[in-house]
TORLO-663910 format. One record per residue: x, y, z of N, C-alpha, C in turn; residue number from 1; residue in three letters. Coordinates in nm, 2 decimals. Layout:
BEGIN
    n_X    n_Y    n_Z   ca_X   ca_Y   ca_Z    c_X    c_Y    c_Z seq type
      X      Y      Z      X      Y      Z      X      Y      Z NUM  ala
...
REM end
This chain:
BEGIN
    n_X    n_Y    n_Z   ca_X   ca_Y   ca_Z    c_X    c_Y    c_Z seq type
  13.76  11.04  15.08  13.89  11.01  15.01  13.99  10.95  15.10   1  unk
  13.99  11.00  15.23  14.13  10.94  15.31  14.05  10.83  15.35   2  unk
  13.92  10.83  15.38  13.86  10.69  15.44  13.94  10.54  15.38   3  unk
  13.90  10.60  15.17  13.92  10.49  15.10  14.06  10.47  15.12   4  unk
  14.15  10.53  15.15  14.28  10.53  15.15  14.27  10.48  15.21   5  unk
  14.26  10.47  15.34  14.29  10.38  15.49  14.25  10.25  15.43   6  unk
  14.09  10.19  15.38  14.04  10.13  15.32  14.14  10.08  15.27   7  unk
  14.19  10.09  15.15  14.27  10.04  15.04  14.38   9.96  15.14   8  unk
  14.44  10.05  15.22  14.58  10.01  15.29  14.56   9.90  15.40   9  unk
  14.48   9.90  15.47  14.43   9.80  15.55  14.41   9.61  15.45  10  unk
  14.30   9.65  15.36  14.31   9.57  15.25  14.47   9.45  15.20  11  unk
  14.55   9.57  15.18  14.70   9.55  15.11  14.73   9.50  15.25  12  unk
  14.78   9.54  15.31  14.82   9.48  15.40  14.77   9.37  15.44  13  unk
  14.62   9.33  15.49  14.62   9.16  15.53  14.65   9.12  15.44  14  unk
  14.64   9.17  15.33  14.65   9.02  15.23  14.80   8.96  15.23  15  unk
  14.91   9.09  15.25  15.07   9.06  15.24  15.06   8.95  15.37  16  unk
  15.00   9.03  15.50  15.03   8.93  15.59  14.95   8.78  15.57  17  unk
  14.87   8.77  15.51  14.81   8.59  15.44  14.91   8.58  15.38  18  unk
  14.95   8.63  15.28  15.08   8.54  15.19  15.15   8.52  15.25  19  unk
  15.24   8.57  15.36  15.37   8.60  15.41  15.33   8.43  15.54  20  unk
  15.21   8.43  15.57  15.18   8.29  15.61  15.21   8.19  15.56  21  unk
  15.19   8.20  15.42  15.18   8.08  15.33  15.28   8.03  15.29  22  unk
  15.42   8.11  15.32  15.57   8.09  15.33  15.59   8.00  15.46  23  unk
  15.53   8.02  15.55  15.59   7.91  15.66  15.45   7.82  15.69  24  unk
  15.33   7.80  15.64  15.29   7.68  15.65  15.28   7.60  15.47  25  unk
  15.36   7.66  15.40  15.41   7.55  15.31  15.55   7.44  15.35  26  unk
  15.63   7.57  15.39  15.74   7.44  15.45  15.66   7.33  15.56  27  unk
  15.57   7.38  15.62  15.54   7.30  15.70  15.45   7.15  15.62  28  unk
  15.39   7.25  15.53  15.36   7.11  15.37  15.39   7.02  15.32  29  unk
  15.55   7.07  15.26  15.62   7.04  15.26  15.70   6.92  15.31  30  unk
  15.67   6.91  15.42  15.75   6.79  15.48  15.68   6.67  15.44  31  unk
  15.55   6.64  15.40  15.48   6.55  15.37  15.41   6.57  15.19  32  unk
  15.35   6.70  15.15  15.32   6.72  15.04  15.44   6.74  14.94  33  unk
  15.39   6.73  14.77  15.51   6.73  14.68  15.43   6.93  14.64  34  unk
  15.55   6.96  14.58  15.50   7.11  14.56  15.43   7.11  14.45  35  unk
  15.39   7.02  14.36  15.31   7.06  14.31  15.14   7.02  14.32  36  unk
  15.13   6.92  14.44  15.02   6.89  14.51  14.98   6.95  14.55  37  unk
  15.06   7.07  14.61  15.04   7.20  14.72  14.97   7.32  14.63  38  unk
  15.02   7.33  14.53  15.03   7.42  14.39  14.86   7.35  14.37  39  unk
  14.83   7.30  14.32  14.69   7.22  14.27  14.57   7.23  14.40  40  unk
  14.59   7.14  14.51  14.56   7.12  14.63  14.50   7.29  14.70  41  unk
  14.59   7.38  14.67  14.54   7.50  14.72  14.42   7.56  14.62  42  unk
  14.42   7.53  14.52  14.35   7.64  14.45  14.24   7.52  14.42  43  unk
  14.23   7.46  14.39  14.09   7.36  14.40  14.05   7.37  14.52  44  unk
  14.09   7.36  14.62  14.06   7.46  14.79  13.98   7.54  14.75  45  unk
  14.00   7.63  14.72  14.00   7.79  14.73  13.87   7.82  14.60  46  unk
  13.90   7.71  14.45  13.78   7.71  14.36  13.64   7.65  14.43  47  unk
  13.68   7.56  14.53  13.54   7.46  14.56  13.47   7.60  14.66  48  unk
  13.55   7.65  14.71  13.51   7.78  14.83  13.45   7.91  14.77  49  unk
  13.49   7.94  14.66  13.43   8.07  14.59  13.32   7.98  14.54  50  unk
  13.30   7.86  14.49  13.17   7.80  14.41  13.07   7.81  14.48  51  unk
  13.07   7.80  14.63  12.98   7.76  14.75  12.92   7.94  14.78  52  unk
  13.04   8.01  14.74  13.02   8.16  14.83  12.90   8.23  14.63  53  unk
  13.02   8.21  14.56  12.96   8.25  14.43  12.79   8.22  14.45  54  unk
  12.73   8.09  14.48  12.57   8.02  14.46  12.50   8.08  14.59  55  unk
  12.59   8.12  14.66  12.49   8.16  14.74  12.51   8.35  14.76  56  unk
  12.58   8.40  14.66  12.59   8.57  14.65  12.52   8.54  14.55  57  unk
  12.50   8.48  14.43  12.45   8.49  14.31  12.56   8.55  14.26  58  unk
  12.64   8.53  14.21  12.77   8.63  14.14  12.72   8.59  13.98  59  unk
  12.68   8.48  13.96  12.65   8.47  13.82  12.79   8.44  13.70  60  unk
  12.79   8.47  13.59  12.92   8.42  13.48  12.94   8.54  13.45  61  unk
  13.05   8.52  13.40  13.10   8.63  13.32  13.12   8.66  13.16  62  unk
  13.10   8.75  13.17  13.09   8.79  13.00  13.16   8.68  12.91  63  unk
  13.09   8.62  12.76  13.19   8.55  12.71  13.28   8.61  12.68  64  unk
  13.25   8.75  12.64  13.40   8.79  12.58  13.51   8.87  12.63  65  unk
  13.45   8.84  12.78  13.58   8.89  12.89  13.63   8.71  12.94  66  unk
  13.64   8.57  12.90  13.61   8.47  12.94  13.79   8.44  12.93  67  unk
  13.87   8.49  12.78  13.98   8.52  12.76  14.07   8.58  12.85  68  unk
  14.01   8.69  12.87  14.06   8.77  12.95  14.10   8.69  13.17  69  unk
  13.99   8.66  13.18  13.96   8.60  13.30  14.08   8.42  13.29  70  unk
  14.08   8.38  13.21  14.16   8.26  13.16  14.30   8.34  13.15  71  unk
  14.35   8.43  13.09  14.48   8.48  13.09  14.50   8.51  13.28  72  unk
  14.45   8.58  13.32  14.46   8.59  13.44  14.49   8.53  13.52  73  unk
  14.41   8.39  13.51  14.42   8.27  13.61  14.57   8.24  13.59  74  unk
  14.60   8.19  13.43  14.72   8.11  13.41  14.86   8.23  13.46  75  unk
  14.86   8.36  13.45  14.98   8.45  13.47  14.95   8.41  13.66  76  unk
  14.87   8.46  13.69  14.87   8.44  13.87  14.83   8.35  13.95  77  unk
  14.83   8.26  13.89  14.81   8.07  13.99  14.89   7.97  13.89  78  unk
  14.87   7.91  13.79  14.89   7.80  13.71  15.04   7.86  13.69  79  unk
  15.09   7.95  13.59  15.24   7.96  13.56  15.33   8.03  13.60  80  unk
  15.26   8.12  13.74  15.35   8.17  13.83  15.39   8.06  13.96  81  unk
  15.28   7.95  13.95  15.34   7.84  14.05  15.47   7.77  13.97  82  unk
  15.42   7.73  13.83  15.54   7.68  13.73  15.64   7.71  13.77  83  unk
  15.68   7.83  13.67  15.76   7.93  13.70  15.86   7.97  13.84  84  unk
  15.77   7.96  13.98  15.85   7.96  14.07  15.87   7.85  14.12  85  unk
  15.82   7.72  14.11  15.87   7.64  14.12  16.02   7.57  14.09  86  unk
  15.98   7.60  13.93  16.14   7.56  13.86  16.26   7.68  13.88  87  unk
  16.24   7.77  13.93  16.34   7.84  13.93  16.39   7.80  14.13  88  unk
  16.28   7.73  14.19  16.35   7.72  14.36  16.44   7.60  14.37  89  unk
  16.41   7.57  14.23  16.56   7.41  14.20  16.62   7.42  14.22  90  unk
  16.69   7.56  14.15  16.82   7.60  14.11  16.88   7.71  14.17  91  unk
  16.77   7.80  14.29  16.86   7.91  14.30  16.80   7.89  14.51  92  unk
  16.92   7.96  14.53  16.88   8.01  14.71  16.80   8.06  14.69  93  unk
  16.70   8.08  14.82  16.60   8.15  14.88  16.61   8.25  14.85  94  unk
  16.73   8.30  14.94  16.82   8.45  14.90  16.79   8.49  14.77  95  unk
  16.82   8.43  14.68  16.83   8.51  14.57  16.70   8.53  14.49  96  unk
  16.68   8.39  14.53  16.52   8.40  14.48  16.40   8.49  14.49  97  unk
  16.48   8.52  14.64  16.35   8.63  14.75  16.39   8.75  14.69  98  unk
  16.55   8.78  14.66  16.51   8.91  14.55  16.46   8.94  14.40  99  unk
  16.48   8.88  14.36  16.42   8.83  14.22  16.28   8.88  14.22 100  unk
  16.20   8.80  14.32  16.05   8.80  14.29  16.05   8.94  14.42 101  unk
  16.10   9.04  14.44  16.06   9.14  14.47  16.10   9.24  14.42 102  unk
  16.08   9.22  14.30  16.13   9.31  14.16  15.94   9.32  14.12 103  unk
  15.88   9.24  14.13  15.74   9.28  14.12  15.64   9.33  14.10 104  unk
  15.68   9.44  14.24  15.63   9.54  14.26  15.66   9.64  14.17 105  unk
  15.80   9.66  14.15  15.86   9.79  14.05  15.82   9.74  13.91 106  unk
  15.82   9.62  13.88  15.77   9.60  13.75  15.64   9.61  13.72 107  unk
  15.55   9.59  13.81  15.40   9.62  13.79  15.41   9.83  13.80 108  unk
  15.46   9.85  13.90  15.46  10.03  13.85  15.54  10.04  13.73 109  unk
  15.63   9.98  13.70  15.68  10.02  13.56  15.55   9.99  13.44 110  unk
  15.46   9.91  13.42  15.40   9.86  13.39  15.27   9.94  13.40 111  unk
  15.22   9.97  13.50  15.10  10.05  13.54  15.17  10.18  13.44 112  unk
  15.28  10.23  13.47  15.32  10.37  13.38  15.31  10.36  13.24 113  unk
  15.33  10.25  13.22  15.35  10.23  13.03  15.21  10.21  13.01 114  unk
  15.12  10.17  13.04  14.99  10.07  13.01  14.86  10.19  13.06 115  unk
  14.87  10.27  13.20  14.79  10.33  13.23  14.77  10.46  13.26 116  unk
  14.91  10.47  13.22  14.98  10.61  13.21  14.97  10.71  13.39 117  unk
  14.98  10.54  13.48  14.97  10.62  13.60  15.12  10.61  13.64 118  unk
  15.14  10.79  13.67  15.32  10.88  13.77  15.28  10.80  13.86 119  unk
  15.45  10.78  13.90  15.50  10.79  14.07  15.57  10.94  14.08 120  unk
  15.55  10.99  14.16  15.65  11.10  14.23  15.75  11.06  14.27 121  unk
  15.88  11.16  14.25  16.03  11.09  14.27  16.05  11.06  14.40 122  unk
  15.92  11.10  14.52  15.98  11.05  14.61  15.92  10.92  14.67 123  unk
  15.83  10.90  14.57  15.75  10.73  14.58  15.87  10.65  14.48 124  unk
  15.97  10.66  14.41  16.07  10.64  14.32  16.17  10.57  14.45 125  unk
  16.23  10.69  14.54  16.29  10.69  14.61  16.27  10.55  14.69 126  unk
  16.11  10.59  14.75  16.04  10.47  14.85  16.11  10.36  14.82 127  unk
  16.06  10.32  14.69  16.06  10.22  14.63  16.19  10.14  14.64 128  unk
  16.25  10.23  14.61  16.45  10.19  14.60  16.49  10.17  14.75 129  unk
  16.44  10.24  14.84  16.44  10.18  14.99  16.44  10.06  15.03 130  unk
  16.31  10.07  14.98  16.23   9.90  15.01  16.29   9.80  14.95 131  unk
  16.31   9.82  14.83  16.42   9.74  14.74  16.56   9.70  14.85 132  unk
  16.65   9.79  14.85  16.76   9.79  14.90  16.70   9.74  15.04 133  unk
  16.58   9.76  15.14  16.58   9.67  15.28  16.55   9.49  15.22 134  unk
  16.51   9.50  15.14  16.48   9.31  15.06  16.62   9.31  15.03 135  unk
  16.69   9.37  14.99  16.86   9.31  14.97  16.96   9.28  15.11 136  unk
  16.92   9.37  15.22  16.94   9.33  15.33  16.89   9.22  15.37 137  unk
  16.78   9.19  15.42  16.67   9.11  15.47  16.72   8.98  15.37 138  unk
  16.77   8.94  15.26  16.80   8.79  15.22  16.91   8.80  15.14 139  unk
  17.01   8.87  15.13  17.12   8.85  15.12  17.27   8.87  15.19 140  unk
  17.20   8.90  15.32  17.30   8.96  15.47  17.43   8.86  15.50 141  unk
  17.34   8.74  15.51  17.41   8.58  15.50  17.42   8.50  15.37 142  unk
  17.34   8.56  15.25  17.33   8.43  15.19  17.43   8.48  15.08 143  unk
  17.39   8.39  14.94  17.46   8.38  14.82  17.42   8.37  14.71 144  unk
  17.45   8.48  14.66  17.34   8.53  14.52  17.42   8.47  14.40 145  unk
  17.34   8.35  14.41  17.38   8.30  14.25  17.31   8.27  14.15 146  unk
  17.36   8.28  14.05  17.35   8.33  13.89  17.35   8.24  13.81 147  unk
  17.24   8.18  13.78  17.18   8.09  13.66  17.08   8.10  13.62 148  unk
  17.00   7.96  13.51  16.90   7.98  13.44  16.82   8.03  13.54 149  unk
  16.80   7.98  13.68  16.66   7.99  13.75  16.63   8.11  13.80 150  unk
  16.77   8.23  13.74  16.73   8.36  13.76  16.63   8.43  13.66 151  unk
  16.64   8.39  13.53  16.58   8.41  13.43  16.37   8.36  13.47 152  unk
  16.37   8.21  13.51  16.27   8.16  13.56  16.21   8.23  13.66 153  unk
  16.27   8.28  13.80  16.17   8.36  13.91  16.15   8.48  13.80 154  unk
  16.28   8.56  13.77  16.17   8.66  13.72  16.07   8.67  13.61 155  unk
  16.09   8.53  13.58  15.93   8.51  13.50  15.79   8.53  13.60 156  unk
  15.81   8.47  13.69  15.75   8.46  13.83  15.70   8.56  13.83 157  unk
  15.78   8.68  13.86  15.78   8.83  13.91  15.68   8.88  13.79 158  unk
  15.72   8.83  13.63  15.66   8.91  13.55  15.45   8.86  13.52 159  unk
  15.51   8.70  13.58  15.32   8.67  13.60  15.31   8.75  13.69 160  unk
  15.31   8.78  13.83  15.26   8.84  13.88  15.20   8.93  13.87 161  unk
  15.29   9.01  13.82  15.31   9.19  13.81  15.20   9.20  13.66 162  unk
  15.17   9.14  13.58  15.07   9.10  13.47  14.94   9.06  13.52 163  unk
  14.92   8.97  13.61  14.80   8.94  13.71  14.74   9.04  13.75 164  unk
  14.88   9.14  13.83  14.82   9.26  13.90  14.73   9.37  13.79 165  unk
  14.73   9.37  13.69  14.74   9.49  13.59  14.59   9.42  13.52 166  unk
  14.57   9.29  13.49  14.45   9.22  13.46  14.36   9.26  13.55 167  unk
  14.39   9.27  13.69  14.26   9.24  13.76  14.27   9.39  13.77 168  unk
  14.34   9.48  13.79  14.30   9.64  13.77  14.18   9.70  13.67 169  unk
  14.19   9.58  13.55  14.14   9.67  13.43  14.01   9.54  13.43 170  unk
  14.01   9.43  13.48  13.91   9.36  13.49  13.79   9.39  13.65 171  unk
  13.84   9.51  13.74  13.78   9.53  13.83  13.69   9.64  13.84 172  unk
  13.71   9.72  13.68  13.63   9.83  13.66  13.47   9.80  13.62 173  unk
  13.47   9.66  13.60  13.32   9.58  13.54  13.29   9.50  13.65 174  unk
  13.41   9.47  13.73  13.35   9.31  13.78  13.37   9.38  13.93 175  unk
  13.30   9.33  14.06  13.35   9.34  14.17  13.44   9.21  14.24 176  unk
  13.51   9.23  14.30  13.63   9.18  14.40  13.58   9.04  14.38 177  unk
  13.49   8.98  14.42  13.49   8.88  14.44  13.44   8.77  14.33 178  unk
  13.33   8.87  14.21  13.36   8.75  14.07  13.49   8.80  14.00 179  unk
  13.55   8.92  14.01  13.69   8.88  13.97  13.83   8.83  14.02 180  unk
  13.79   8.75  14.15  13.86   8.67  14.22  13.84   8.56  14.19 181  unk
  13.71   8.54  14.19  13.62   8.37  14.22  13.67   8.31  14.07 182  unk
  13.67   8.41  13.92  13.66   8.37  13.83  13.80   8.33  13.76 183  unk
  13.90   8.44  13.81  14.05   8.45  13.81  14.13   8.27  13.85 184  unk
  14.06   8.28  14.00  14.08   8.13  14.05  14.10   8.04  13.95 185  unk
  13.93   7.99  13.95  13.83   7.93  13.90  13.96   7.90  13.75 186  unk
  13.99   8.00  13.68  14.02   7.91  13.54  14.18   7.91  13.57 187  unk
  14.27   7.95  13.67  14.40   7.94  13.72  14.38   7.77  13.73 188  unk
  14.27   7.73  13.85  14.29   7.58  13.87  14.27   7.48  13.76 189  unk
  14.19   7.53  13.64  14.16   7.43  13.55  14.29   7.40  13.48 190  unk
  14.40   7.51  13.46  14.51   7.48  13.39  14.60   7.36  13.51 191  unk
  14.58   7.33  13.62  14.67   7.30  13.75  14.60   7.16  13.74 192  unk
  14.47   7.09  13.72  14.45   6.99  13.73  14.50   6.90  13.69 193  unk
  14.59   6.85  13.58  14.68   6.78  13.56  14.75   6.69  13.66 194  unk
  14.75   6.78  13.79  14.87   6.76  13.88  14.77   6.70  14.01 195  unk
  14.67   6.69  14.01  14.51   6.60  14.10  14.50   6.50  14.10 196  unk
  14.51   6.43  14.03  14.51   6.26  14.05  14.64   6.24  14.16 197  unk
  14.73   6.26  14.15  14.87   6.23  14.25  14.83   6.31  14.40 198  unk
  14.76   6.47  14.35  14.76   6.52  14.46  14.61   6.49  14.58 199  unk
  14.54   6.40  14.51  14.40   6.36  14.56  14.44   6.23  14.69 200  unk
  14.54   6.17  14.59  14.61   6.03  14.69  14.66   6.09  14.81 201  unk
  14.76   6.18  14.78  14.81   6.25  14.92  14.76   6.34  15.01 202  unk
  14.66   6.40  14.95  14.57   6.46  15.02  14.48   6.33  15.10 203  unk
  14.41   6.24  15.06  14.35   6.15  15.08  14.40   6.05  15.19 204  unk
  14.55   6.08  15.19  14.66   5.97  15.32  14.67   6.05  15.40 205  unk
  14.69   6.21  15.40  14.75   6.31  15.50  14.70   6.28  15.62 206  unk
  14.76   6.28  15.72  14.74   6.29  15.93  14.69   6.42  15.91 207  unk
  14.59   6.41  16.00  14.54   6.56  16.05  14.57   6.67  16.03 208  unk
  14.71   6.68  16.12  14.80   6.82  16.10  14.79   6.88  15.96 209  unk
  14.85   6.76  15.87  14.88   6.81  15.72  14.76   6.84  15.62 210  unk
  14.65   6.78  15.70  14.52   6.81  15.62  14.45   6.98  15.66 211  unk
  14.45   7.02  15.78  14.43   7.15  15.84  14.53   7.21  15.74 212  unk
  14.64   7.23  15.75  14.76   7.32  15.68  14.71   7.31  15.54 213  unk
  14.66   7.20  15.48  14.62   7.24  15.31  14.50   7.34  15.34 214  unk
  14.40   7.30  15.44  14.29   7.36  15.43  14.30   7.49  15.44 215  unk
  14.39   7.52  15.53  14.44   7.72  15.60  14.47   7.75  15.47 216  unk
  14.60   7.65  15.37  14.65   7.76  15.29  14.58   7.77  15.17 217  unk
  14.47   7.65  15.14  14.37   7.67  15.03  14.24   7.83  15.07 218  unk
  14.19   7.84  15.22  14.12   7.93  15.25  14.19   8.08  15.23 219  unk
  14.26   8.09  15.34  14.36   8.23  15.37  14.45   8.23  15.23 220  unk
  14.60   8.22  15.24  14.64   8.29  15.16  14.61   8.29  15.04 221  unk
  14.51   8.19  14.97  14.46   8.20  14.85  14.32   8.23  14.83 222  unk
  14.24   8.18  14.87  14.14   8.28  14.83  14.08   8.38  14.88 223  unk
  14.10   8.42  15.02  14.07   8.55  15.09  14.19   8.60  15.08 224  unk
  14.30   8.58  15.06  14.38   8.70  15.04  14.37   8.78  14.89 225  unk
  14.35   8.66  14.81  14.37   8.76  14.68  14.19   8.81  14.62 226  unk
  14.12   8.80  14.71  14.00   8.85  14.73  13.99   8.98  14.78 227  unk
  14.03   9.02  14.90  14.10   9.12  14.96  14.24   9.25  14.88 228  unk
  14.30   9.15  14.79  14.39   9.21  14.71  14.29   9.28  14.63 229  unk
  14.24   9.24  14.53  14.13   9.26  14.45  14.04   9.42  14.47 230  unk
  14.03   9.38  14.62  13.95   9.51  14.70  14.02   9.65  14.69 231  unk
  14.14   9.57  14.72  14.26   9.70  14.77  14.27   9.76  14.62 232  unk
  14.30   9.68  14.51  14.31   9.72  14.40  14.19   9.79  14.32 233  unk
  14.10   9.77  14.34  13.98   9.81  14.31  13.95   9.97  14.35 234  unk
  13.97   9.96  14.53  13.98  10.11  14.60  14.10  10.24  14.54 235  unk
  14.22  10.15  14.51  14.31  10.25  14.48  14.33  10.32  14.36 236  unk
  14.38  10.42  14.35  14.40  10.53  14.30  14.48  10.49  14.18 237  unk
  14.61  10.47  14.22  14.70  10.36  14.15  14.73  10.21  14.15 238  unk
  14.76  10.16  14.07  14.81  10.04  14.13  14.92   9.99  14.19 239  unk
  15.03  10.10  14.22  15.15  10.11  14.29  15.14  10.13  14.44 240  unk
  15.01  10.20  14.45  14.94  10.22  14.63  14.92  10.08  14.70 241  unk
  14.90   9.96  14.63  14.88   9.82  14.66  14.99   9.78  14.65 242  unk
  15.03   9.75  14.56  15.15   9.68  14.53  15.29   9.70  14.62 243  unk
  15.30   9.78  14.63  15.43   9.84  14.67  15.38   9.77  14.83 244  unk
  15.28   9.68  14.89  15.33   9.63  15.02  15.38   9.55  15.03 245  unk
  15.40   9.43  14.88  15.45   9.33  14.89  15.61   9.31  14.90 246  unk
  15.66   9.43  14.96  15.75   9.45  14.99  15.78   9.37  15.15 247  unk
  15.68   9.47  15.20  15.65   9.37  15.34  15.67   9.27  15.34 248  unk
  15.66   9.17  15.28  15.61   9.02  15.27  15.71   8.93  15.35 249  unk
  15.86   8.93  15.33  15.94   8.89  15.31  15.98   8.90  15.49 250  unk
  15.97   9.01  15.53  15.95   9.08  15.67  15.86   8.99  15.75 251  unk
  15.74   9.02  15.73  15.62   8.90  15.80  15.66   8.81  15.81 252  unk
  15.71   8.72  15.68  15.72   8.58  15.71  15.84   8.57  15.77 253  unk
  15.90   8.63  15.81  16.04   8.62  15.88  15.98   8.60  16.06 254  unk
  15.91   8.73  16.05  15.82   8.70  16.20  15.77   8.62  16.20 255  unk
  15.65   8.56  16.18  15.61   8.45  16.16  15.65   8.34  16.16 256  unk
  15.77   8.31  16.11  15.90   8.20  16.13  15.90   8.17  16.28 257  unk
  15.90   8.30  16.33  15.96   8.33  16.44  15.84   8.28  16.54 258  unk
  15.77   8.32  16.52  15.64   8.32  16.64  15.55   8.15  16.60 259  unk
  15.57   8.09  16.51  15.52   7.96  16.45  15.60   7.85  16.47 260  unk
  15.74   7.88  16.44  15.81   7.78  16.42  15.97   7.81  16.48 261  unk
  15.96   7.95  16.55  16.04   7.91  16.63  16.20   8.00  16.61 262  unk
  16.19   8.01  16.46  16.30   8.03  16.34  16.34   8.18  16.44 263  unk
  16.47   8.23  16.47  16.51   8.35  16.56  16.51   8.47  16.44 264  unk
  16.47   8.58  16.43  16.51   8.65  16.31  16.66   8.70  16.32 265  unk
  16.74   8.68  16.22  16.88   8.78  16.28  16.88   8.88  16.22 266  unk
  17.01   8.96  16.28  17.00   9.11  16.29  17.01   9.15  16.13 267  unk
  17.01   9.08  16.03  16.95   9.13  15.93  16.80   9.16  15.85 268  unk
  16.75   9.11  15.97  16.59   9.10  15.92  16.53   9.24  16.01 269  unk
  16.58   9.27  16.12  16.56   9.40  16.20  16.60   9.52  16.11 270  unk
  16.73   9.50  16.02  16.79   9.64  15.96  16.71   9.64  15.89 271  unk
  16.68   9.52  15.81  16.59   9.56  15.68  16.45   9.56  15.65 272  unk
  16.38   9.51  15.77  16.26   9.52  15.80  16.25   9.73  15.83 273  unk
  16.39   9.77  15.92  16.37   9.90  15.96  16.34   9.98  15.84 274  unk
  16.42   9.93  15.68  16.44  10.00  15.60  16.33  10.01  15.46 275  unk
  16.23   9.85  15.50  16.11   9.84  15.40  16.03   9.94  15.49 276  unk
  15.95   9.91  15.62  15.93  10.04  15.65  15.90  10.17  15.69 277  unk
  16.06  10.21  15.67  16.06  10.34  15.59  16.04  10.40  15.48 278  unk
  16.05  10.30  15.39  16.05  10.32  15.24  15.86  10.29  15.24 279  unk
  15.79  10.24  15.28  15.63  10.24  15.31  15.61  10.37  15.37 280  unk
  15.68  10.42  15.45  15.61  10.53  15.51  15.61  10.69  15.42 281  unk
  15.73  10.65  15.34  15.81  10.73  15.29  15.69  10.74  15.14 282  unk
  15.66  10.60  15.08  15.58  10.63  15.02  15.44  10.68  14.98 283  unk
  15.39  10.62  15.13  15.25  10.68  15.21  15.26  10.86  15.18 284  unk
  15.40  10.89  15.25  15.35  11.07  15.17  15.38  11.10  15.06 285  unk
  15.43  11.02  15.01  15.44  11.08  14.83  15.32  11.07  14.77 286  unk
  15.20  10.99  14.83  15.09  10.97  14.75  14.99  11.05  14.87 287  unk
  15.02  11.11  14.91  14.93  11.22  15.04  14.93  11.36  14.94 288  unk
REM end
């Protein structure tokens, strides 16, 4: 039992630290790709990669009448949570935006409680509000929390996610990690193709540098991380035992800033880094 635990937590964690990458080699994307190139460009990466791993595991299809199910998935956690966060980074700060979508986590355990009828203990409740309150440190210390449509929009964001998360929970009791990753993908990018003809040209012009950086973020943060997610999810007890590290996230890529590109963390990213984990450690014993 503590093995799987360790198991599960190790899991959760690389995958936070792959996303928390994919925050600073998309700006680095960025400079030359359009976001929704990047949006498309990654996950046709990431489909052509499971197709090669799929033919040679033999993973096989999936049920027709889970095929729905596998299609809802894709579109809540690739296709309309890129949407979705996209249009909402028009209009709002980072800052605000970075708390917005770390409402996530609490909405998937609110969510997991309504749907699976899985408790938190008050003092995984507590954690939680920790971790919360160190993400309100960590991007609002300096910044400016403003209030419009595109708040309404991320936490659309938040709510694919946190809906993604809860699919692949209840789609991982049949399927293992990797056809319900590969397949998740797989019908995320068919809704995203639209956006390939533009993003084939640019991909097709890109200098070296910018070609590597699509390839890292089509490999890592997208399809081994949420391959890996998958695992964690799969291993765990609850779905709040995973989730609750995407708390982290926000933290990593701050380091990472730092050690990639240079970016100095300020002393708001120490307080509230101190304070996500505590609120991780804090919740580690509530589920001990």
């Amino acid at each position: 039992m503590q093995k799987t635990k360790n198991q599960t937590q190790i899991y959760a964690f690389v995958t936070v630290l792959l996303w928390a990458s994919a925050f600073v080699f998309t700006k680095i994307a960025l400079t030359y790709y359009t976001a929704e190139a990047i949006g498309v460009l990654r996950y046709v990466i990431a489909s052509l990669l499971f197709i090669v791993i799929g033919v040679f595991q033999k993973i096989g299809l999936p049920e027709k009448k889970d095929i729905p199910k596998f299609l809802l998935a894709g579109a809540l956690g690739f296709s309309l949570y890129m949407i979705t966060f996209n249009q909402a980074s028009k209009s709002l700060t980072a800052a605000t935006g970075s708390v917005v979508i770390a409402s996530a986590p609490i909405l998937t355990a609110l969510f997991a409680w309504m749907i699976f009828k899985e408790r938190i203990r008050s003092l995984g409740w507590v954690a939680i509000i920790i971790e919360f309150i160190g993400i309100l440190i960590l991007t609002l210390w300096n910044g400016i929390l403003s209030v419009n449509a595109g708040i309404f929009w991320m936490f659309g964001a938040a709510v694919c996610i946190s809906g993604y998360n809860l699919l692949q929970r209840s789609l991982l009791k049949k399927y293992s990690a990797l056809q319900s990753t590969a397949y998740s993908v797989l019908a995320g990018t068919l809704f995203l193709l639209w956006y390939l003809p533009d993003a084939a040209v640019q991909f097709g012009n890109a200098p070296l540098q910018q070609l590597l950086v699509m390839i890292f973020l089509g490999v890592f943060p997208s399809a081994l991380a949420y391959m890996l997610w998958a695992k964690a999810l799969m291993l765990a007890q609850k779905t709040s035992e995973v989730t609750n590290y995407m708390f982290v996230t926000p933290l990593l890529a701050a380091l990472m800033g730092f050690l990639i590109m240079g970016e100095i963390p300020a002393l708001s990213t120490w307080l509230g880094g101190l304070m996500i984990f505590a609120g991780l450690l804090l919740f580690k014993k509530a589920n001990t």
